[in-house]
matplotlib code that plots the C-alpha trace (Angstrom):
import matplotlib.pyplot as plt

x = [18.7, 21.0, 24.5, 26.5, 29.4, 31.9, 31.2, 33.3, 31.9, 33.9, 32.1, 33.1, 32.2, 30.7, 29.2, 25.9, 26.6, 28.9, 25.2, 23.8, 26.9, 26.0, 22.5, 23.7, 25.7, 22.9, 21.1, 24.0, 24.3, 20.5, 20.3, 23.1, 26.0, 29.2, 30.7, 34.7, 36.7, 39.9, 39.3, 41.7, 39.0, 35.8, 33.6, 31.4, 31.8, 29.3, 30.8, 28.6, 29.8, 29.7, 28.3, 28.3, 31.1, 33.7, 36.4, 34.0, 32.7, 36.4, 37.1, 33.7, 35.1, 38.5, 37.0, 34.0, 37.2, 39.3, 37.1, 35.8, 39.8, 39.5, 36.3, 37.7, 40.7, 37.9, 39.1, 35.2, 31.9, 29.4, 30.1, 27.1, 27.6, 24.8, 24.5, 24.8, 26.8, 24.3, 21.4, 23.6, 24.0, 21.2, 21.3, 24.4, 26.0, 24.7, 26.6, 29.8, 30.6, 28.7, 31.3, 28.8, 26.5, 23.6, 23.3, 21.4, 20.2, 20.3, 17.0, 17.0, 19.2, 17.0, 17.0, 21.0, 20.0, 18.4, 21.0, 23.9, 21.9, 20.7, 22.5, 20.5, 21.7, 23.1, 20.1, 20.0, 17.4, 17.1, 13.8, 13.3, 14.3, 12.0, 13.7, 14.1, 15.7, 14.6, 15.6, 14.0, 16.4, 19.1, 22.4, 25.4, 28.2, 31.7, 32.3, 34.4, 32.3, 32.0, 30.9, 28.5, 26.3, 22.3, 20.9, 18.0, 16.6, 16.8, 17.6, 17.5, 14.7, 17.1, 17.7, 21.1, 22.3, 25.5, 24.4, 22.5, 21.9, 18.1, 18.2, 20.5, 18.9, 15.2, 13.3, 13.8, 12.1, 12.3, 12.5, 9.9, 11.6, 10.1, 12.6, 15.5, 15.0, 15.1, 17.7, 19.5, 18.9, 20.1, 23.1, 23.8, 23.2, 25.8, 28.6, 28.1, 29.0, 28.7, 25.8, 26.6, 23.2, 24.1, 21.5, 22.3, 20.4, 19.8, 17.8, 15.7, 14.7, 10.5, 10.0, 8.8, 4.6, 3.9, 6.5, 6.0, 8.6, 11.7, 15.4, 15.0, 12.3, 14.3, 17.6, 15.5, 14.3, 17.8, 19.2, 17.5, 18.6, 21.0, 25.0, 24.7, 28.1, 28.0, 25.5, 27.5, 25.4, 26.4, 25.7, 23.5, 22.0, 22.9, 19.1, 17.7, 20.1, 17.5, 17.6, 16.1, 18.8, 21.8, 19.4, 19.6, 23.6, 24.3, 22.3, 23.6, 26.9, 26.1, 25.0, 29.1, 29.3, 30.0, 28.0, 29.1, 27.6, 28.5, 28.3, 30.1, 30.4, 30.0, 29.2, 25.7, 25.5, 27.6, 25.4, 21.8, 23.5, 24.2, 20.5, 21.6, 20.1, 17.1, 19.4, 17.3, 21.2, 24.2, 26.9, 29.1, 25.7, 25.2, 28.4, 28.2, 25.0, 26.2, 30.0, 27.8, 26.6, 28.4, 29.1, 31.9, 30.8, 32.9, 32.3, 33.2, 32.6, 32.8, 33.7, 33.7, 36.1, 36.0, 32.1, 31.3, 31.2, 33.4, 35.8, 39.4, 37.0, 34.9, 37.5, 39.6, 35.9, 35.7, 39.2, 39.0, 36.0, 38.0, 40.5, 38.0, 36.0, 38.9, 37.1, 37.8, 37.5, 37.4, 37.4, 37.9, 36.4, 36.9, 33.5, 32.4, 30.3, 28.3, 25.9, 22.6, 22.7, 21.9, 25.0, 26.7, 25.3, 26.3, 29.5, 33.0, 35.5, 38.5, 41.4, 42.9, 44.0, 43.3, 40.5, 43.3, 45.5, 42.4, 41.4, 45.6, 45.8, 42.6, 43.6, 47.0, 45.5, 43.5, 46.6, 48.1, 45.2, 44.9, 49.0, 47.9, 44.6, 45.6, 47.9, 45.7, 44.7, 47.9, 48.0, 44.3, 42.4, 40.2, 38.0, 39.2, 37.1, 40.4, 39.8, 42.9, 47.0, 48.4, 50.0, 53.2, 54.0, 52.5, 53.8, 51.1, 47.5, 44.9, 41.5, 39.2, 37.9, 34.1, 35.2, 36.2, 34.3, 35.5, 37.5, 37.6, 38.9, 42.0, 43.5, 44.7, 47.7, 48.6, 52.2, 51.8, 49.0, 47.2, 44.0, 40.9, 39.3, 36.0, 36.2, 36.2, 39.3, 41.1, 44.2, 45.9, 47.1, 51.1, 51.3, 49.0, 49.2, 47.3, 45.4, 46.4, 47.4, 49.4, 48.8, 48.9, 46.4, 45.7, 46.2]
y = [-9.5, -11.9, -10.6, -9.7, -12.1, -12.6, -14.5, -15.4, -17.1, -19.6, -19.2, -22.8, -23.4, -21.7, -17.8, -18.9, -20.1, -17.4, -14.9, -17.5, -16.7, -13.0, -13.5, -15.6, -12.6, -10.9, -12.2, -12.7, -9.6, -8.5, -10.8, -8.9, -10.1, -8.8, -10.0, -10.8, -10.8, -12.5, -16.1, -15.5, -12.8, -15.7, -16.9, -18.7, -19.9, -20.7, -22.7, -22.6, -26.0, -27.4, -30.8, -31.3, -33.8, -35.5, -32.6, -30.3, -33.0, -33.7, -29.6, -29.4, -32.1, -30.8, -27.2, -28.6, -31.1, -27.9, -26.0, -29.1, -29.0, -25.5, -25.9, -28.7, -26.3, -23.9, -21.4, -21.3, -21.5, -22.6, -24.3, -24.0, -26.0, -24.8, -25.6, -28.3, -31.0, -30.9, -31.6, -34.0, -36.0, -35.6, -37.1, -39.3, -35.6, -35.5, -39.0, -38.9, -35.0, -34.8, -31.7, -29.0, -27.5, -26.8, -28.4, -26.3, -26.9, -24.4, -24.3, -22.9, -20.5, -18.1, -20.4, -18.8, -16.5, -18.8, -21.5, -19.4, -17.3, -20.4, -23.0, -26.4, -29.8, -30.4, -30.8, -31.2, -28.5, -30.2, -30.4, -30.0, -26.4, -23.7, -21.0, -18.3, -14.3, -11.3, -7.8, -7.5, -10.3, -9.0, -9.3, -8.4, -8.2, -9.6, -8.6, -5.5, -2.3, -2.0, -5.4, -8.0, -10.8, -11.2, -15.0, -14.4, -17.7, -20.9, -24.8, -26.6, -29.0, -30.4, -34.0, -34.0, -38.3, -37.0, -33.6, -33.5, -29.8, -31.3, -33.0, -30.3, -27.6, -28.3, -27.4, -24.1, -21.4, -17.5, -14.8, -11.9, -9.3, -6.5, -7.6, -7.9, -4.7, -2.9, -5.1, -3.9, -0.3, -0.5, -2.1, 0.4, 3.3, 1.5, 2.2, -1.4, -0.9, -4.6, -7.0, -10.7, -12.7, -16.0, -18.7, -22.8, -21.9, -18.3, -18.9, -21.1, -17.9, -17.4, -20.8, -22.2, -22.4, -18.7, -16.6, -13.9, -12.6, -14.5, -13.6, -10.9, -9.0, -9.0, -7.6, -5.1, -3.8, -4.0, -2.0, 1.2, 1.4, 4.3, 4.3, -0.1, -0.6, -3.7, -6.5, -10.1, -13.4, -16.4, -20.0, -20.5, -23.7, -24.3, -25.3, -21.7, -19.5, -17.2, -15.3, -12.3, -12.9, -12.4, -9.3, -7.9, -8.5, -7.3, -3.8, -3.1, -2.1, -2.4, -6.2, -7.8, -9.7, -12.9, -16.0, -19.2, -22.1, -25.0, -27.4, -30.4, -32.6, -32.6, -36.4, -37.4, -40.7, -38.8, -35.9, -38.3, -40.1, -37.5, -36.2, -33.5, -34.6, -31.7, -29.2, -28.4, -27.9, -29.1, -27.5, -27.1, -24.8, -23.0, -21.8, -20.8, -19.1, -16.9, -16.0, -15.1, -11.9, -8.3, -7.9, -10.8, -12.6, -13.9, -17.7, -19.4, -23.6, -26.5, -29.6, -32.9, -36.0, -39.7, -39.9, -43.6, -44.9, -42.1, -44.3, -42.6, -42.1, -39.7, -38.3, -37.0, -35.7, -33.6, -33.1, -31.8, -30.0, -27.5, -27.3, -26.0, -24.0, -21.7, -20.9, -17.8, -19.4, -23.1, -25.1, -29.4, -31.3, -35.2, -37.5, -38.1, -40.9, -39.1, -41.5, -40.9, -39.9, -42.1, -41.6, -43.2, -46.8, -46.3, -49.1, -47.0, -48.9, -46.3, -46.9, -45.6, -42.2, -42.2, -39.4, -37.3, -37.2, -36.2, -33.3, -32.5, -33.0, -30.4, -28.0, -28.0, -27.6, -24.8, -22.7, -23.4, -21.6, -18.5, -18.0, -17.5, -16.0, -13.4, -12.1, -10.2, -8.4, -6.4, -2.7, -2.2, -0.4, -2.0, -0.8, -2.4, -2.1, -1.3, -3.8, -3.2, -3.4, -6.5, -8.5, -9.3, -6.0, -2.0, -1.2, -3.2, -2.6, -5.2, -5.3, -7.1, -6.5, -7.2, -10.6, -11.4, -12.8, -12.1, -15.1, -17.5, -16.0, -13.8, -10.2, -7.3, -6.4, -2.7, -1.3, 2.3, 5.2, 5.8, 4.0, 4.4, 1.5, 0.9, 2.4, 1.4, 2.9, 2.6, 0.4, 0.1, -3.8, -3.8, -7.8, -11.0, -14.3, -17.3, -16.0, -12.6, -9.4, -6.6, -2.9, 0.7, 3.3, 5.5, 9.6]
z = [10.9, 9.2, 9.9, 7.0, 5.8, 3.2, 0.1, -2.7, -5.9, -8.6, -11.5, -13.7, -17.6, -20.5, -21.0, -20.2, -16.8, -16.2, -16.9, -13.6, -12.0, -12.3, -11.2, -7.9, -7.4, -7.5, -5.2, -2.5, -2.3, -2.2, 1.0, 2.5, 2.2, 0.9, -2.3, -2.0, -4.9, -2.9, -1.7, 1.4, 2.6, 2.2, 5.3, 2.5, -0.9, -3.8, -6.5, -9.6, -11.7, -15.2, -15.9, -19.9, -20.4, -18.4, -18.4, -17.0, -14.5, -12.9, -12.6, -10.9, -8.5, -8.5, -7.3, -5.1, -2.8, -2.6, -1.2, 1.0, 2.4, 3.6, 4.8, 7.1, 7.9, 9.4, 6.8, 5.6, 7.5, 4.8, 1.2, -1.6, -4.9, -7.9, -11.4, -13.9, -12.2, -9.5, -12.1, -13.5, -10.3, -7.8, -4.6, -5.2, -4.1, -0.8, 0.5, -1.9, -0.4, 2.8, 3.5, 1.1, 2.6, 0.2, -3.3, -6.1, -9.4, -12.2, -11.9, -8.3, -8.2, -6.7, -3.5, -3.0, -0.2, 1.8, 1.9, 2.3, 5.2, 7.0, 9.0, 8.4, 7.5, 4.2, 1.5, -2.4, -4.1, -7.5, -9.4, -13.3, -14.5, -15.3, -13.7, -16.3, -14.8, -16.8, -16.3, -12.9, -11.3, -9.5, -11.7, -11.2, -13.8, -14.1, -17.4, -18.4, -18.4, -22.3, -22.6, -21.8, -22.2, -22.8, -22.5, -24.2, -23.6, -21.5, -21.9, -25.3, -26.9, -29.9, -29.8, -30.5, -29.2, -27.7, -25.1, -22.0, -22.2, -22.2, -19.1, -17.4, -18.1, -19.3, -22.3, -24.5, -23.5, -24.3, -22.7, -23.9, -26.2, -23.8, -21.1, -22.8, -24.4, -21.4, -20.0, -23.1, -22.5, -18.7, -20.0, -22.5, -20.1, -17.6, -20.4, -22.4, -26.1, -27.3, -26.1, -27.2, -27.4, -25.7, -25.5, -26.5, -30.2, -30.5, -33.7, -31.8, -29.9, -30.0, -31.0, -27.9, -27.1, -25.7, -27.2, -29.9, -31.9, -33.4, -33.1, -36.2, -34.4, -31.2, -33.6, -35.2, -31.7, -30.7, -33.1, -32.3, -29.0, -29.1, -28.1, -29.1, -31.7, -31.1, -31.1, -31.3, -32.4, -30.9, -31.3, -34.2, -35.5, -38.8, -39.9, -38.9, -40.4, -42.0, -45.2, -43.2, -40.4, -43.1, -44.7, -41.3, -40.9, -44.4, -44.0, -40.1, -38.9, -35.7, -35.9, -35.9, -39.5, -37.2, -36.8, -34.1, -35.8, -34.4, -37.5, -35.5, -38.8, -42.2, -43.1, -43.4, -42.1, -38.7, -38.5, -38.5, -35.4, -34.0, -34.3, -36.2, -39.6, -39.8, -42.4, -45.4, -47.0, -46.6, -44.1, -48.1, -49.3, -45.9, -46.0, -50.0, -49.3, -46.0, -48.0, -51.2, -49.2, -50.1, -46.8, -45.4, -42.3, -40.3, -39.0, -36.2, -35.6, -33.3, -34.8, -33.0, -34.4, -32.9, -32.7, -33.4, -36.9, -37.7, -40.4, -41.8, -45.0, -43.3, -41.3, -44.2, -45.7, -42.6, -43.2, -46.5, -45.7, -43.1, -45.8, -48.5, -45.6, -44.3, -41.2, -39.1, -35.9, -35.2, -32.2, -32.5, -29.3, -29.3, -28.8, -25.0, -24.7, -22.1, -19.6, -20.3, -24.2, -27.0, -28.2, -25.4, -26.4, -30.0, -30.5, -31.3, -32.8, -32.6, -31.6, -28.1, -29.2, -32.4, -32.1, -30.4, -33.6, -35.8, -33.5, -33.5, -37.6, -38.0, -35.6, -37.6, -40.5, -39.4, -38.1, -40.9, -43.1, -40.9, -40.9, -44.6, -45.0, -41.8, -44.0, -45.9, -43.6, -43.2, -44.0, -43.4, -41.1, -38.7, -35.9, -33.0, -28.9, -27.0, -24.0, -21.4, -21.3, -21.7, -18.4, -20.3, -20.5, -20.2, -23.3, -25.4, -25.8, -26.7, -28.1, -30.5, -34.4, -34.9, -35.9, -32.4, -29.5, -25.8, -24.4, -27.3, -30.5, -31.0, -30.1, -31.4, -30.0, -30.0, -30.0, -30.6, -29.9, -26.9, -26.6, -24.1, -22.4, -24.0, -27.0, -30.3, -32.4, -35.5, -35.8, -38.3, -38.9, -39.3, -38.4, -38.6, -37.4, -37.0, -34.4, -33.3, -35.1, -33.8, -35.4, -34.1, -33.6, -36.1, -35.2]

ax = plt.figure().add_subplot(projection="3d")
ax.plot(x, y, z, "-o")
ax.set_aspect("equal")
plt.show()
């Protein structure tokens, strides 16, 4: 028998490796081990790293070489590193950090147990990923009782010049809509009231050879799963955004009137070099046909400024187009010519910093809109999920409107009323700003 030690996992970069993080913890503590939620209190730590761009690369390192110094302190007796920035890198990994013990890919993740459990000589587990969970592999959740996230499917196969989501994490493939049905259900049973669908295109869902069903047939069997409120659609591709998918958001409360769409430009010389050329409309008539529904739908967008051949005429047409768009949610990321895409080898011609004061002018913009359109949304009633009290102080409540994702949009803050964790309660909206509102429960 393997004798039982303490583990403590870092959990680095986006929602969807934050669902692997939840898996590894699975399967820790299947093997036996015991899962530590203070660091101090760790015999072994799994760090589960981000590769996409730059930024995410240095925190990986940052992470990975602090944990290497304890590790040489004798403060830890085993060091695992999984997930995209192992893909990303390979066997370079082994001789530049000699100090980890184990190196996995996101496409063995199942492989956790045996690493941590055995002591061998440092080896790299990469090979190309086909590892998919369903609701049989062991998961378990860091999320907040009330909510949490459902990958419903695996990698990416768009050809978009500037990502390496491809090569990190392998083609698309689905999961089948039995599984995460009765993933669903065992969520909901657990006291879950929103389920966000996470996958790099949701839309994309069933698309792949061997799948049945599309993203609508999995939303239809989703909705009749009793006690749901909540069902939150994230990251959409602006090419597949149905007519039956906005049918299905019009007629269903319970489906949030919220679509991610990362648009990332609105040029159309940009958007073919970025690879992104395949919209059978233009981001201007998508967003006319989604706001010409009864019901308002709330949008959230990634745009990126600085890609190359990106000239101060199309960057005050992007401008202009953010000004005219008025979106709910926006987030501005500056090009990263990342080795290994196309886009990398494409000539830029912009000036040191000059992407940096376009990302700062939009985002300006953009806060300036919302201190104006938030307004209107004073002196209406809103059902809000009450989430938890507020560090700052025990006097304010927070939570989040239907048209708020966890960790990256807004709050509500609540000043009056007594609220319960995990439910979903009227507030009454007294304040707004650009991002947050404050407001009181209603009796």
């Amino acid at each position: 028998m393997t004798e039982k030690t303490n583990v403590f996992l870092i959990s680095l970069g986006c929602s969807k490796n934050l669902v692997d993080s939840e898996h590894l913890l699975g399967f820790i503590r299947a093997s036996g081990n015991n899962i530590v939620s203070n660091l101090e209190k760790a015999e072994k730590v799994v760090i589960n790293t981000c590769g996409f761009i730059q930024p995410a690369v240095e925190e990986s390192i940052d992470t990975i070489l602090q944990m290497v110094d304890l590790k040489e302190k004798g403060k830890l007796k085993r060091l695992v590193v999984t997930g995209c920035f192992v893909q990303r890198y390979g066997y370079k990994l082994l001789k530049e950090i000699p100090e980890v013990d184990a190196w996995l890919g996101p496409g063995e993740l199942d492989r956790i147990s045996t690493v941590l459990n055995q002591s061998c000589p440092a080896h790299l587990y990469v090979k190309k990923p086909v590892f998919l969970a369903d609701h049989t592999t062991p998961r378990i959740y860091s999320t907040p009782f009330y909510t949490a996230y459902l990958k419903i499917a695996e990698g990416c196969s768009s050809g978009c010049t500037y990502c390496l989501i491809p090569k990190l994490r392998g083609p698309f493939r689905s999961r089948a809509i039995g599984s995460l049905i009765k993933e669903a259900r065992k969520m909901v049973l657990a006291g879950v009231k929103e389920i966000n669908l996470i996958a790099q295109d949701i839309t994309m869902y069933g698309s792949n050879p061997g799948s049945s069903g599309t993203l609508e047939d999995l939303l239809e069997e989703l909705l009749a799963i009793d006690g749901l409120s909540w069902i939150r659609l994230q990251y959409c591709n602006p090419a597949r955004i149905s007519e039956r998918l906005l049918d299905l958001i019009e007629e269903n409360d319970a489906i949030c009137p919220y679509l991610d769409i990362p648009l990332q430009h609105v040029n159309p010389n940009i958007l073919a070099s970025m690879g992104r050329d395949d919209l059978k409309e233009s981001p201007l008539e998508l967003l006319e046909r989604i706001r010409s529904r009864k019901r308002r739908i709330s949008l959230r967008t990634t745009l990126m400024v600085g890609f190359p051949g990106e000239t101060e005429a199309i960057f005050e047409e992007l401008y202009d187009f953010v000004k005219w768009a008025c979106f709910d949610h926006l987030g501005v990321f500056i090009f990263s010519p990342e080795k290994g895409t196309r886009a990398a080898r494409i000539k830029s011609e912009l000036e040191n910093g000059k992407a940096e004061q376009r990302r700062d002018q939009i985002m300006q913009l953009q806060r300036l809109l919302l201190e104006e359109t938030r307004q209107r949304m004073v002196g209406q009633k809103i059902p809000v999920l009450i989430e938890e009290y507020c560090s700052e102080t025990d006097l304010l409540l927070k939570g989040r409107t239907a048209t708020m994702a966890p960790e990256v949009d807004g709050q509500v803050l609540i000043n009056k009323g007594n609220g319960i964790e995990g439910e979903i309660m009227p507030v009454l909206i007294r304040e707004a700003y650009a991002y947050d509102l404050i407001g009181e429960l209603c009796a």
